[in-house]
C-alpha positions as CSV (number, residue, x, y, z in Angstrom):
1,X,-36.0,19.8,34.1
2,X,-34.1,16.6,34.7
3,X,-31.4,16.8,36.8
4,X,-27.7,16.1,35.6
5,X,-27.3,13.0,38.0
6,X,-30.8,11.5,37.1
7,X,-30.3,11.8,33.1
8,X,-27.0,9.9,34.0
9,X,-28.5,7.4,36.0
10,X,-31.4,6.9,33.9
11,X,-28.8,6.8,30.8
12,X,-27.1,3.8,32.6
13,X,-30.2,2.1,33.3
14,X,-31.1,2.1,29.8
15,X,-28.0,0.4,28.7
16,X,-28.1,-1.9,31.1
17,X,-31.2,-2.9,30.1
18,X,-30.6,-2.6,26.6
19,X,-27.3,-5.1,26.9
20,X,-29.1,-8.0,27.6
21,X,-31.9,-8.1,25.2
22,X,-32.0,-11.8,24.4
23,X,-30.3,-13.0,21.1
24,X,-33.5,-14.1,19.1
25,X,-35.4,-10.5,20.0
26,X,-32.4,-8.6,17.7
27,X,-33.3,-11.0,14.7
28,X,-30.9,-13.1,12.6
29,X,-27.4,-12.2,11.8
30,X,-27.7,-9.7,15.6
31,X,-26.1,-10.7,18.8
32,X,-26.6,-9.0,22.0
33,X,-23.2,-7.4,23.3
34,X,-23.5,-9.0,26.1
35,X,-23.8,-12.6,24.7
36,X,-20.9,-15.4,24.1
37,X,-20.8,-16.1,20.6
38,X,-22.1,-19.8,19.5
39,X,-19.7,-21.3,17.9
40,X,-19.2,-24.8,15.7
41,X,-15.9,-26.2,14.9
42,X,-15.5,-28.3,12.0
43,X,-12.1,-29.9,12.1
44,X,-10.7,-30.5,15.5
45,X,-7.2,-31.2,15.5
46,X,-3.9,-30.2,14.2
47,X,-4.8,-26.2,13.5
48,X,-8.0,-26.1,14.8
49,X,-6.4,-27.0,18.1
50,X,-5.2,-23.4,18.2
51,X,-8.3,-21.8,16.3
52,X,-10.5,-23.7,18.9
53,X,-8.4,-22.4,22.0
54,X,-8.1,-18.8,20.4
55,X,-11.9,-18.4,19.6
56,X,-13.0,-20.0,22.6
57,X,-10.8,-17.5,25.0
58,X,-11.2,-20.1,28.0
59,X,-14.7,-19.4,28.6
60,X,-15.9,-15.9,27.0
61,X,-17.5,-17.4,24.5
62,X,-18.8,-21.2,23.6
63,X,-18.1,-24.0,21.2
64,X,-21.7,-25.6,21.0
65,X,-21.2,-28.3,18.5
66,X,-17.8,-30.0,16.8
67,X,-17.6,-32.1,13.6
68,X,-14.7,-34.1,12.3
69,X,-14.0,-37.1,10.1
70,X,-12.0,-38.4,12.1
71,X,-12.5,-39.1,15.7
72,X,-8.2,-39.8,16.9
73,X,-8.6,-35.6,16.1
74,X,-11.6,-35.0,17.8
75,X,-11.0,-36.7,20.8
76,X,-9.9,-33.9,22.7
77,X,-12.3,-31.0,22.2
78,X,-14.9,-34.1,22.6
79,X,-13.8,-34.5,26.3
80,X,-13.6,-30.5,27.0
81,X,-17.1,-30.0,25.3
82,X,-19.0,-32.8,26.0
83,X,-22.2,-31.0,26.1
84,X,-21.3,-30.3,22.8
85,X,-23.1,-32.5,19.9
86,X,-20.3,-34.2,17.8
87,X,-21.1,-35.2,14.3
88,X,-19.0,-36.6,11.3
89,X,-20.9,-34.6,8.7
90,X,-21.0,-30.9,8.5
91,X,-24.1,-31.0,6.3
92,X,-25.9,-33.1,9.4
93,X,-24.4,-30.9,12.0
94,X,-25.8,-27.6,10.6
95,X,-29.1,-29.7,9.3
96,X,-29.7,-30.5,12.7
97,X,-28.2,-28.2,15.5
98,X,-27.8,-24.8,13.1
99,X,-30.4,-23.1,14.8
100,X,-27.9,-23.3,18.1
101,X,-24.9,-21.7,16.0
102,X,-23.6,-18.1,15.3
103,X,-20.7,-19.0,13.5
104,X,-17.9,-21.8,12.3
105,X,-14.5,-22.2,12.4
106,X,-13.7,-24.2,9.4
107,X,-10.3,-26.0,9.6
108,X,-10.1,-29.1,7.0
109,X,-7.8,-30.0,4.6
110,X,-8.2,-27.2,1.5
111,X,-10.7,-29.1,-0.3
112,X,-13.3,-29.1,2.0
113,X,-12.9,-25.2,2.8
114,X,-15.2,-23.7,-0.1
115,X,-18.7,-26.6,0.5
116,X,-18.5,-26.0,3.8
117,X,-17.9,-22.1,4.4
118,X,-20.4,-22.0,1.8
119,X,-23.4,-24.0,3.6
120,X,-22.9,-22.0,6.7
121,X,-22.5,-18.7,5.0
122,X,-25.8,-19.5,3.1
123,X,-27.7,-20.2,6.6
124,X,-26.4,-16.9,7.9
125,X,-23.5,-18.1,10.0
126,X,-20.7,-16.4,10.3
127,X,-17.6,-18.3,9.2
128,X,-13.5,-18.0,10.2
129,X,-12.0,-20.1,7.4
130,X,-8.4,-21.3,7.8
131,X,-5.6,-20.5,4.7
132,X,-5.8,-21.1,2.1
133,X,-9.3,-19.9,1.8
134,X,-10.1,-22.1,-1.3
135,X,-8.5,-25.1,-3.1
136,X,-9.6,-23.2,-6.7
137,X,-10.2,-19.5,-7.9
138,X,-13.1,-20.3,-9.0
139,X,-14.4,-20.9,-5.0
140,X,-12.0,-18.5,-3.8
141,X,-14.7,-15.7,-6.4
142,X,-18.0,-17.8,-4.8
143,X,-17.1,-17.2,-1.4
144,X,-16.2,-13.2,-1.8
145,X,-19.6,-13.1,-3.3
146,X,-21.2,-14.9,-1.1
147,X,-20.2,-13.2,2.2
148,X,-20.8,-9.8,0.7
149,X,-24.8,-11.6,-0.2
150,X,-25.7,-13.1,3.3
151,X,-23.9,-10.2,5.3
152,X,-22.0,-12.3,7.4
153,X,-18.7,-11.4,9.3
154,X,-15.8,-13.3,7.7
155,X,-12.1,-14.2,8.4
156,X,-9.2,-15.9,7.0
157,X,-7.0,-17.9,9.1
158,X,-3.8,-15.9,7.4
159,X,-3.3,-14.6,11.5
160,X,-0.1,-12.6,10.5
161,X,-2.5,-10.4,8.7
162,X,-3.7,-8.9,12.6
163,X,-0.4,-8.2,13.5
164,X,1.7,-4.6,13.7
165,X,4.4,-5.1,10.9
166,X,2.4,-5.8,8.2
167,X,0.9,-2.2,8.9
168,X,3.7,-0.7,9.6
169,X,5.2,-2.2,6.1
170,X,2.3,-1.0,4.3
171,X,2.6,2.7,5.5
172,X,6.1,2.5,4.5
173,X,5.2,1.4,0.7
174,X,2.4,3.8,0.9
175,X,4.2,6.6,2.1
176,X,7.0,6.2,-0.8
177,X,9.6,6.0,1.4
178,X,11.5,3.6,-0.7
179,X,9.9,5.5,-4.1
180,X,8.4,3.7,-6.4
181,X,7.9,-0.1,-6.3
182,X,8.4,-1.6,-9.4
183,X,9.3,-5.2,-8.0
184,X,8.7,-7.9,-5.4
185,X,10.3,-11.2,-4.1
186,X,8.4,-13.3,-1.4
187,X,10.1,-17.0,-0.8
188,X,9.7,-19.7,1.5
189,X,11.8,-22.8,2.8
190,X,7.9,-24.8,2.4
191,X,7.7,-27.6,1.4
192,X,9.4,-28.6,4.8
193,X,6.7,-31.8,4.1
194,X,6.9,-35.1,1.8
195,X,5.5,-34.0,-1.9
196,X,3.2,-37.1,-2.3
197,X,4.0,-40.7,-2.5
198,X,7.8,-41.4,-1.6
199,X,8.0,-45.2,-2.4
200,X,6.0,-47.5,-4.7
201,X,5.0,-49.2,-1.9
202,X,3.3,-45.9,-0.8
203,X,1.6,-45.2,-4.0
204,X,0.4,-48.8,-4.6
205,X,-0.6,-50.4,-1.5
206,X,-3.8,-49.5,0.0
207,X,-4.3,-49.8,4.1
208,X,-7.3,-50.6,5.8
209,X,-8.8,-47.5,7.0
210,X,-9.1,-46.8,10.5
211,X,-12.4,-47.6,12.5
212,X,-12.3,-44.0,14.0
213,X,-12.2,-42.3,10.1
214,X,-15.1,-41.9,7.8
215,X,-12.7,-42.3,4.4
216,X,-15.6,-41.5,2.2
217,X,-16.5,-38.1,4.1
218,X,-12.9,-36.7,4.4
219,X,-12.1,-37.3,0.6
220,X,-15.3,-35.4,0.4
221,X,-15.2,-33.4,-2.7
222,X,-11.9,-35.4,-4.0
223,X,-12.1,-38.0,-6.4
224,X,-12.2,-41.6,-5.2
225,X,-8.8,-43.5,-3.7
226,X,-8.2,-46.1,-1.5
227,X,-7.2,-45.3,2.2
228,X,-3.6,-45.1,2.6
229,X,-1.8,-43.7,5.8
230,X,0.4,-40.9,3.8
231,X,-2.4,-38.8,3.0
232,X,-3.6,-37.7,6.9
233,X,-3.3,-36.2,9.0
234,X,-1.0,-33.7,7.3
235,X,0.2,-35.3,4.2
236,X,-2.6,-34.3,2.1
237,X,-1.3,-31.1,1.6
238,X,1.4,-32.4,-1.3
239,X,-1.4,-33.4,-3.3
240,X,-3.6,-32.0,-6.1
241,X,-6.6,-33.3,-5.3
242,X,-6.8,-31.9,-1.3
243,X,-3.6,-29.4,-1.1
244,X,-2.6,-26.5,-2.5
245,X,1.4,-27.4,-2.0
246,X,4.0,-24.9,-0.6
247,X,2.2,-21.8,-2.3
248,X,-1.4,-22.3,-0.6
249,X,0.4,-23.0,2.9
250,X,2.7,-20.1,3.1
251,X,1.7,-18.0,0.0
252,X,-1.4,-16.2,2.3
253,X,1.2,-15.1,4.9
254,X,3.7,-13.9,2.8
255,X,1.7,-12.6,-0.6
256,X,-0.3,-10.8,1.9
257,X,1.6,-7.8,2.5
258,X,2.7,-7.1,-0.8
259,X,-0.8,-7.4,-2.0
260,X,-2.4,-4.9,0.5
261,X,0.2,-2.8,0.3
262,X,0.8,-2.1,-3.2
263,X,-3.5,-2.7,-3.7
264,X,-2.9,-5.3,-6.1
265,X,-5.8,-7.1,-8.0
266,X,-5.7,-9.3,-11.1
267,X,-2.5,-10.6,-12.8
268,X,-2.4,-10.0,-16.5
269,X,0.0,-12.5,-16.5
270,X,1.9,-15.5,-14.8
271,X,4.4,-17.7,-15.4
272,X,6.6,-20.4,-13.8
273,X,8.9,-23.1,-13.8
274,X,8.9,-26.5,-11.6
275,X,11.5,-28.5,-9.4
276,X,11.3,-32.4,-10.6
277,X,12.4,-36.1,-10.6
278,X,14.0,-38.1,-12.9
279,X,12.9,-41.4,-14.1
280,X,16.4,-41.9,-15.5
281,X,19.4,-39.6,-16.9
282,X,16.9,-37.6,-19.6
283,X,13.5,-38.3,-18.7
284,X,12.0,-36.1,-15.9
285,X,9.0,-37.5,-14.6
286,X,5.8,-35.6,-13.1
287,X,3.0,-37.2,-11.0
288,X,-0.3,-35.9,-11.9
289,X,-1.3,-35.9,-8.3
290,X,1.4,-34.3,-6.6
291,X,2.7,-30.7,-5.9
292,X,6.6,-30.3,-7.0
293,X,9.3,-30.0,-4.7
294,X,10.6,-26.5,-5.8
295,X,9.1,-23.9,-7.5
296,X,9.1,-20.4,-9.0
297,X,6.2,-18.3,-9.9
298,X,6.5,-14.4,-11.9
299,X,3.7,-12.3,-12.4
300,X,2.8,-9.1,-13.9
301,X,0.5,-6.6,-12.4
302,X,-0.8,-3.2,-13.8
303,X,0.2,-0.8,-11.6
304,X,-1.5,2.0,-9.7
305,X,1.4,4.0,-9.6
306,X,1.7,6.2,-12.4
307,X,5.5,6.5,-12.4
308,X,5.8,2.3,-13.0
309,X,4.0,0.6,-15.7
310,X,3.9,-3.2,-14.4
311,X,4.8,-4.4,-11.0
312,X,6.8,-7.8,-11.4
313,X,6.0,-10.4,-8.8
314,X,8.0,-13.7,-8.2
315,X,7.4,-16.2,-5.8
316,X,10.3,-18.9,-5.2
317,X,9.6,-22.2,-3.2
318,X,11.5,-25.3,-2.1
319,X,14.3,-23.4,-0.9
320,X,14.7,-21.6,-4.0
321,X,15.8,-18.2,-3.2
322,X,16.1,-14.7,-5.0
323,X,19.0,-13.5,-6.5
324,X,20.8,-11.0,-4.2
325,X,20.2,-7.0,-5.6
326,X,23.2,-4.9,-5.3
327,X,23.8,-3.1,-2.1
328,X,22.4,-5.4,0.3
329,X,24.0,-8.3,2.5
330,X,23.0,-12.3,2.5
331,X,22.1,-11.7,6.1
332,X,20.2,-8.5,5.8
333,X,18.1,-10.3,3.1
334,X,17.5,-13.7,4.4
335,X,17.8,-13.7,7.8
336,X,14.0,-15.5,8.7
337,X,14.6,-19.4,8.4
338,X,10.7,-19.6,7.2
339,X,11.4,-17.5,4.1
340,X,10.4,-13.8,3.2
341,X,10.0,-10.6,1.0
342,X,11.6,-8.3,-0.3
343,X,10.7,-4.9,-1.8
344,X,12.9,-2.6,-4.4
345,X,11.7,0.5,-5.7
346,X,12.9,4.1,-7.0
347,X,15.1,5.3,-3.9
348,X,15.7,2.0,-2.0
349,X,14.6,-1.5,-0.8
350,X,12.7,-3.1,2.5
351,X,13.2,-6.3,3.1
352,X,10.7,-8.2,6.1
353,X,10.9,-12.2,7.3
354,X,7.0,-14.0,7.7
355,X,4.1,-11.5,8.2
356,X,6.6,-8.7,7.9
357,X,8.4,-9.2,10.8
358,X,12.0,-7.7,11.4
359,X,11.5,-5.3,8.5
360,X,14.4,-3.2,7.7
361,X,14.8,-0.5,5.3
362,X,18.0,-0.9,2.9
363,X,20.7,0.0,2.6
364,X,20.9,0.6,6.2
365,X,22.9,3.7,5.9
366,X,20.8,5.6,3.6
367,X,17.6,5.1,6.1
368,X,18.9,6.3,9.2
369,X,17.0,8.1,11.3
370,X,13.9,7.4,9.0
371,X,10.7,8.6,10.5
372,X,8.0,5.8,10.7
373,X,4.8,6.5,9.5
374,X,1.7,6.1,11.3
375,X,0.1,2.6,10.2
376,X,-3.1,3.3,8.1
377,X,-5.2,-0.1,9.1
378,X,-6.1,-0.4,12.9
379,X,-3.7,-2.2,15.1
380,X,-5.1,-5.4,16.7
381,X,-5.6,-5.7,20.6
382,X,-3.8,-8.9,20.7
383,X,-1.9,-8.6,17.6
384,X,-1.7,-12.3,15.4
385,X,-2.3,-13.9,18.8
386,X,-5.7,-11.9,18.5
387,X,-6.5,-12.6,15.3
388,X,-9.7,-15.3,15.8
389,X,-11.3,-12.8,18.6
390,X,-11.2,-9.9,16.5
391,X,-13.2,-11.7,14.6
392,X,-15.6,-13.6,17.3
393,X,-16.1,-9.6,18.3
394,X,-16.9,-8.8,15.2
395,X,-19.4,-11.3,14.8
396,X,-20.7,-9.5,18.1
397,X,-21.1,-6.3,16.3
398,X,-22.5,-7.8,12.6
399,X,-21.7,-7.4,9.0
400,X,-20.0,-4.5,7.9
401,X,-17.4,-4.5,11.6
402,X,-13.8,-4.8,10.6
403,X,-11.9,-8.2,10.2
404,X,-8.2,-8.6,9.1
405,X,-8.5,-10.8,6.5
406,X,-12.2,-11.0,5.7
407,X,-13.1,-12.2,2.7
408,X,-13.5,-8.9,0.2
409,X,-9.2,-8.9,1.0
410,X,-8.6,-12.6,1.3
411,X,-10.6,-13.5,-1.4
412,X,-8.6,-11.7,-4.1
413,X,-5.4,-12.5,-2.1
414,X,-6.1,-16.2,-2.7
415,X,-7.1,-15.9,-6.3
416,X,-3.1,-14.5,-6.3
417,X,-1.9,-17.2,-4.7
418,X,-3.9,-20.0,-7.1
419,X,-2.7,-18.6,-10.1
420,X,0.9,-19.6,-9.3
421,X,-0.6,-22.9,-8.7
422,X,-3.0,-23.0,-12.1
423,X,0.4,-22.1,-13.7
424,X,2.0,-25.1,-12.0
425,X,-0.1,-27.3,-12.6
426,X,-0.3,-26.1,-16.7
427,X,3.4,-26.1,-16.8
428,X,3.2,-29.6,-16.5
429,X,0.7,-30.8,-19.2
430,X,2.7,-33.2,-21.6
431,X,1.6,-33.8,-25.7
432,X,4.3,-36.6,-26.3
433,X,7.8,-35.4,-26.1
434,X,6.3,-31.7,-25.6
435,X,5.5,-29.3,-22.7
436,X,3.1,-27.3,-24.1
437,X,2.8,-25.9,-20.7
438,X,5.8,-24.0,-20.4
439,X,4.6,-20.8,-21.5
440,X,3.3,-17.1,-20.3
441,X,-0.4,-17.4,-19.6
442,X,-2.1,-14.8,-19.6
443,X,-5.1,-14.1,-17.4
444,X,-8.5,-12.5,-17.4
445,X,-9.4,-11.7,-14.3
446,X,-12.7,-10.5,-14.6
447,X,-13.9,-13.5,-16.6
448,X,-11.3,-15.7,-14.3
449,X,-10.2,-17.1,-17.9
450,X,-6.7,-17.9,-19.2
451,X,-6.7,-16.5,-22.7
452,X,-3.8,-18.0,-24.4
453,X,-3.7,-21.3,-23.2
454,X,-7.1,-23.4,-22.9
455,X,-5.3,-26.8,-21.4
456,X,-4.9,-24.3,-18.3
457,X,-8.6,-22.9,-17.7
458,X,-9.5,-26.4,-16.1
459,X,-7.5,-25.7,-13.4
460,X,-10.0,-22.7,-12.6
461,X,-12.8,-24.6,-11.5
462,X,-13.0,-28.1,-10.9
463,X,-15.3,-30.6,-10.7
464,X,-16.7,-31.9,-7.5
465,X,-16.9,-35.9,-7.0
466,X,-19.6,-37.6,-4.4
467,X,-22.7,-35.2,-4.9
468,X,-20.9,-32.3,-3.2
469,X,-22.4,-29.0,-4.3
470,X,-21.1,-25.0,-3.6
């Protein structure tokens, strides 16, 4: 019989030898545990600065190939990784180097998110997508599908979705420690950014575009305009036709621990009303191409909770904040400069700042002494600060390893957060003196249809300009 010490060292061995089996013998989609992870970058500066830094974890894994419209952003990662092929085009950059790649980071503006996380997906590669994970529900659906189809490991760049409180929240809802939730408030100081055009002189006069930007590639999907100076770097994300405004910044941080904890899905409905502008004493005035100032956003969810029928929902922007419930403080409530949430059920409240941070159960005196119970997702080594290497490892391990915010969660989370924007951007359609707009829509999730309001469904889905394709 084998002896005890030779089974162990023949064990060891083994896995040794098994550990570095090269990448190409496991097949696609399978990377040897001891491998670094090959990873592209599309988009190179402003948060892919930090998603670059984070995946790369100086040195345990590689960046082997960067792409970016413009090259003032790129210049920096172009200088650390100059082995690293640098292309303009994303399409070029996987048609010609995609053999060398694992997986991309995808951080553009939001209307290059769905085209490209879906060209990468469709070659296999894994993809870490920053918020919001689409400019549309309509891609938002596509992409869920698709990750699930080529059984690739996916994540969202909503990073407060990897850390402890949001957990910790969610047992608490879970658990029924406040009762019954029967409504939420989430809210957010955002837009902290120029909506749009601020002068004539901004909406009317075109700039020459800069020798170091491709203009034509970084409108990409948009429709055509001329160069102009407030829409990049960071600009763009006031306006229709590349942002998502206030909602598809901050909404995937906030929205997502209500959503996971109370397991929502599809609104049945939505509604909302819009900050504006005045073009003199009675006339408000709208720009078709730019996100409002200030918003509000309610919706209705069926609950799975059999003691409450609907859950109400309502989103305020702009600074706009919730009224006050009774039996809670200003300070207890608002106390997180970047916005937050609040919770009310049955036997009490829980109010939380950005990715449920500082939660606190209310009122204060009725919760002392509360047991916590134990969070029922896995805590993060690393916590938000971990969030892109939970999911370089799980690219490591394959499909089916856990991600924080992979795409069968973030998915459905952003279709949430796009309906307050389809209801926006529907509140302001105009027939004459009218605003047919300004009604309850209400929604279909399954068919991802607005049933009660046609002018609205075009918001869904939009169409793509310059021969871009999902």
């Amino acid at each position: 019989m084998t002896s005890r010490r030779t089974f162990i060292k023949s064990g060891a061995l083994a896995a040794a030898a098994f550990s570095i089996v090269p990448r190409h013998v496991l097949g696609k989609g399978y990377i040897a545990p001891s491998d670094k992870l090959n990873i592209a970058a599309v988009g190179c500066g402003g948060k892919a600065d930090y998603n670059i830094q984070q995946a790369y974890n100086g040195g345990t894994d590689n960046i082997v190939a960067l792409c970016d419209v413009d090259d003032r952003q790129a210049k920096k990662y172009r200088e650390k990784f100059s082995s690293a092929p640098y292309f303009r085009d994303y399409r070029e950059m996987l048609d010609k180097v995609g053999k060398t790649i694992d997986a991309v980071i995808v951080t553009t503006p939001d209307h290059m998110h769905a085209p490209i996380a879906m060209a990468a997906m469709n070659l296999g590669k894994h993809v870490y997508v920053e918020k919001p994970l689409t400019h549309d529900i309509y891609e938002a659906r596509m992409l869920t599908e698709a990750a699930r189809r080529n059984k690739v490991v996916t994540q969202m760049g909503n990073q407060g979705s990897s850390g402890d409180a949001t957990r910790y929240v969610e047992a608490l809802i879970q658990n029924k420690v406040i009762g019954h939730v029967h409504t939420v408030y989430c809210w957010t100081n955002r837009p902290t950014w120029p909506q749009g055009v601020q002068s004539p002189k901004d909406k009317n006069e075109s700039q020459p575009v800069p020798s170091e930007v491709d203009w034509n590639k970084w409108l990409g999907t948009a429709p055509y305009r001329d160069y102009h100076p407030a829409y990049m770097p960071f600009r763009w994300r006031g306006y229709w036709d590349f942002g998502t405004g206030a909602l598809g910044d901050m909404g995937c941080h906030f929205i997502d621990v209500p959503f996971r904890a109370l397991k929502l899905k599809y609104p049945a409905s939505v509604e909302c009303s819009v900050g504006s502008v005045y073009a003199d004493f009675f006339q408000e005035a709208f720009f078709d191409d730019v996100c409002p100032p200030s918003s509000t956003v309610h919706m209705t969810f069926p609950s799975e909770d059999r003691k409450v029928k609907d859950i109400k929902f309502s989103w305020f922007d702009g600074g706009i904040r919730p009224p006050l419930p009774d039996g809670v403080t200003y300070e207890q409530v608002f106390s997180d400069i970047d916005g937050g949430m609040l919770f009310m059920g049955t036997k009490g409240m829980l109010s939380a700042g950005l990715f449920g941070n500082n939660y606190k159960l209310l009122p204060v005196e009725k919760f002392e002494g509360q047991a916590m119970p134990a969070p029922i997702r896995p805590l993060v080594d690393g916590k938000t600060e971990g969030h892109q290497q939970q999911w370089v490892n799980a690219c490591k391990q394959g499909f089916g390893a856990y991600t924080s915010s992979g795409f069968d969660s973030a998915g459905p989370l952003t279709e949430m957060v796009l309906m307050g924007n389809l209801a926006t951007r529907s509140y302001m359609a105009r027939e004459g003196n009218q605003f047919p707009g300004r009604k309850k829509l209400l929604w279909d999730g399954d068919s991802m249809r607005v049933t009660n309001f046609d002018y609205a469904n075009q918001f869904v889905k939009r169409t793509y300009a310059n021969g871009y394709t999902l």
